[in-house]
ZALUM-481921 format. One record per residue (C-alpha): x, y, z. Coordinates in steps of 0.5 Angstrom, whole numbers, padded with zeros to 4 digits, always signed. Example, Ala and Ser with C-alpha at 12.3 -4.5 7.8 and 13.67 -1.06 7.14 Angstrom:
% ZALUM-481921
+0025-0009+0016+0027-0002+0014
% end
This chain:
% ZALUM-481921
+0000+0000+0000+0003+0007-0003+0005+0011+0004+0000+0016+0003-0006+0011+0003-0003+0008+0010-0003+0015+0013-0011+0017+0010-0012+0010+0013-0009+0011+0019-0013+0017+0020-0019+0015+0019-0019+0009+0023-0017+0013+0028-0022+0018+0027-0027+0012+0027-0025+0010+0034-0026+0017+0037-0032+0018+0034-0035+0010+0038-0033+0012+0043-0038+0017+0044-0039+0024+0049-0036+0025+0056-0040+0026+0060-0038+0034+0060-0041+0034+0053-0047+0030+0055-0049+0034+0061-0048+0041+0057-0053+0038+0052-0058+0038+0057-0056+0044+0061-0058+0047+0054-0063+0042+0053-0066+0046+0059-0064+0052+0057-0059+0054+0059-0054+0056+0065-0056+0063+0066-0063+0061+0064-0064+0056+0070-0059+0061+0075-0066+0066+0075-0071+0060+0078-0072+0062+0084-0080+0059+0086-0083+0053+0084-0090+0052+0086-0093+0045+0082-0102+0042+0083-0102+0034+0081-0106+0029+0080-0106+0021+0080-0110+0016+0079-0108+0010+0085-0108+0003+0083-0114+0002+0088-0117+0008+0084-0117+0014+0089-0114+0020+0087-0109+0023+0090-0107+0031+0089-0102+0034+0091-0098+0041+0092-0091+0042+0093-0087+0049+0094-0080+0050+0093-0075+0056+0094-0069+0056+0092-0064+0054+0098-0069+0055+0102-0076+0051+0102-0078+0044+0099-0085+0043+0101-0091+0037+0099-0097+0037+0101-0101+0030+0099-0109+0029+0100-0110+0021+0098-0118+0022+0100-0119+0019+0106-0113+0023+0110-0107+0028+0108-0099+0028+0109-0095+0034+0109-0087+0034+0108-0083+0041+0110-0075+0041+0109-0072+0048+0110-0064+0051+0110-0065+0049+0118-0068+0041+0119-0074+0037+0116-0081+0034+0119-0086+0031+0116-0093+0030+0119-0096+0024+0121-0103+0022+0120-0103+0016+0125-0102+0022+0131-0107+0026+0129-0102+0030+0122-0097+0032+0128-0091+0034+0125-0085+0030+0127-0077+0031+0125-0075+0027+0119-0068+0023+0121-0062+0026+0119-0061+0022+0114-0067+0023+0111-0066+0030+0111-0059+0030+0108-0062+0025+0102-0067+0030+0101-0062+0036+0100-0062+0036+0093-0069+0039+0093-0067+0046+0094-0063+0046+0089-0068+0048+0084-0064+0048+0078-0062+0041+0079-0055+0037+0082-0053+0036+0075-0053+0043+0073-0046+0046+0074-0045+0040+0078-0038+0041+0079-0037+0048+0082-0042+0045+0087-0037+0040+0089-0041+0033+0086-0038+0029+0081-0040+0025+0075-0039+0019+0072-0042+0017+0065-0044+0009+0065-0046+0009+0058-0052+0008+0054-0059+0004+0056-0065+0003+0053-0071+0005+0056-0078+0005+0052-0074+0004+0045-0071+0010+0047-0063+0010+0047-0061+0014+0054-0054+0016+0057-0054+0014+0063-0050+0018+0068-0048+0017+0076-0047+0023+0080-0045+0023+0086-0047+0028+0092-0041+0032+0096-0046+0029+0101-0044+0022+0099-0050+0020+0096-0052+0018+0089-0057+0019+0084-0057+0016+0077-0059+0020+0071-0061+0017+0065-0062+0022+0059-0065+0022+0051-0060+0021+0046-0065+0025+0041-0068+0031+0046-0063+0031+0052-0068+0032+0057-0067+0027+0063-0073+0021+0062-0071+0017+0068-0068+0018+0075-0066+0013+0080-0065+0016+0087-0063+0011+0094-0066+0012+0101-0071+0018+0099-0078+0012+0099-0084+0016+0096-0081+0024+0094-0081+0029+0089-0076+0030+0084-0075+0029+0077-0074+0031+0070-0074+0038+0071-0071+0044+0073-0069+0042+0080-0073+0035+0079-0079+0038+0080-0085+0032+0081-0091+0033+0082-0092+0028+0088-0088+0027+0095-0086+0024+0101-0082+0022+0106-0075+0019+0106-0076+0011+0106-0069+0008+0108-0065+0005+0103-0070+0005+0097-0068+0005+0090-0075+0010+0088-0074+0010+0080-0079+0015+0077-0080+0017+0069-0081+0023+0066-0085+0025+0060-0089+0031+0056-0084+0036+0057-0087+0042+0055-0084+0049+0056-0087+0055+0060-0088+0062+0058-0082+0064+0061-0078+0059+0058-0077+0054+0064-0078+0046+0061-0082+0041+0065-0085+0034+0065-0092+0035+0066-0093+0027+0066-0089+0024+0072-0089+0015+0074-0086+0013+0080-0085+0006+0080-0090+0002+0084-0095+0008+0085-0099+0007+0079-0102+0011+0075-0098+0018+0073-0098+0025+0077-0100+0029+0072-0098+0037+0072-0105+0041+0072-0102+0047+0075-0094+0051+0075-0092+0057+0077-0085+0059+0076-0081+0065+0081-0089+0067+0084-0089+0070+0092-0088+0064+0096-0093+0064+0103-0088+0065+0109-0093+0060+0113-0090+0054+0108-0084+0055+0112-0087+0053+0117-0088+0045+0120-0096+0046+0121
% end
C-alpha cells in the first residue's frame, strides 16, 4: 500500500474510533443544560409551585401540591382522600406530618434529611455540577421504551448518589434512580420537579419516569407526566408557576 493511503487510512481508523467511543460526560450534560435551556436561563429560578393529580391502582385520586424556594423550601402537601400528608424541608432541618398521630408533625432522620438535600436546588444537582462539588460518571448507553439513554452517575458531595438516564435524541432527562428518598418529589425538570412526594423511605431505589415535557411562558422545561415505580398511574401537572410569591407559612412545619 503506497505510504499516503496508510497515512489516510490510518486517520481514518482513527477518526472511527474516537467517534465509537461516543461523548464524555462533560459533552452530555452541557447538551441537557442547553436542552433546559441554559445555565444562565436556569441560575433566575427561584420559586416553584407545582398542582398534580394521579390515579391509584386502587382508583383513588391523589392530589398533590408542592413548593420550592430556592435553597430555602421543599415542601409537599399530598391529600390521597381518606386522609392527608404534609413533608416540610428547610435550609434549618425537616419534618414530616404523621397521619397516625392526628398529622402531627415530626422531625425527619437526619438521613432523610440529608437525601433529600438536592430538593433545594432548583435548577438540579446536574446542573454546574462540578462547582457545586459533585462528581459525574457517564456508564454508557441504556435503552428505555426504545429510546436510546445516556445513563449518567453523579454522585452528591453529601456521599449520596443518583443515576440520570438522558435521551440521546432531546436531552431531557426521562428517568432518575434515587436511593433512600421512598415516596418523593424529583425528577426531570429544572430541580427534578415531581408533581407528587413523601418521606424518605431507607435505602429504596425509588425510579420514576418522566414524559410530555413542555416549555412554560418563561422558558422553563418541565415533565408534565411523571410515574413513579410501584405507585400507579402518572402525576399529571395541572398547574405550574414559576418564581411567584411563596407564603411564609409554608415554611413552617404546620
Amino acid at each position: 500500500m503506497p505510504k499516503w493511503m496508510t497515512i489516510i487510512f490510518t486517520t481514518y481508523l482513527s477518526l472511527s474510533l474516537i467517534g465509537a467511543q461516543g461523548q464524555t460526560v462533560d459533552e452530555v450534560v452541557a447538551k441537557y443544560e442547553a436542552a433546559m435551556g441554559g445555565r444562565d436561563k436556569l441560575a433566575t429560578l427561584k420559586s416553584v409551585h407545582i398542582d398534580g393529580v394521579s390515579v391509584m391502582q386502587n382508583g383513588n385520586e391523589v392530589t398533590s401540591s408542592i413548593n420550592k424556594v430556592s435553597g430555602e423550601l421543599f415542601r409537599t402537601d399530598v391529600n390521597f382522600g381518606m386522609g392527608s400528608f404534609s413533608m416540610v424541608l428547610t435550609s434549618k432541618g425537616g419534618w414530616a406530618s404523621n397521619p397516625r398521630n392526628g398529622g402531627k408533625f415530626e422531625p425527619l432522620p437526619e438521613d432523610a434529611v440529608k437525601a433529600l438535600q438536592p430538593e433545594l436546588d432548583l435548577a438540579g444537582p446536574l446542573v454546574n455540577y462540578a462547582a457545586k462539588g459533585h462528581k459525574a460518571e457517564l456508564l454508557g448507553k441504556e435503552t428505555i421504551d426504545g429510546k436510546e439513554t445516556y445513563k449518567i452517575k453523579l454522585t452528591l458531595n453529601s456521599g449520596n448518589d443518583i443515576t440520570y438516564f438522558i435521551d440521546a435524541a432531546t436531552y431531557y432527562i426521562v428517568r432518575d434512580q434515587k436511593k433512600g428518598m421512598g415516596r418523593r418529589g424529583g425528577g426531570g425538570g429544572p430541580g427534578g420537579q415531581g408533581a407528587q412526594g413523601g418521606a424518605p423511605a431507607g435505602d429504596n431505589i425509588q425510579t420514576t419516569d418522566y414524559s410530555d415535557f413542555q416549555k412554560t411562558e418563561d422558558g422553563f422545561v418541565f415533565p408534565y407526566a411523571i410515574k413513579r415505580a410501584g405507585m400507579g398511574g402518572n402525576t399529571i401537572v395541572e398547574k405550574l408557576e414559576v418564581n411567584k410569591p411563596v407564603d411564609p407559612k409554608l415554611y413552617k412545619a404546620e
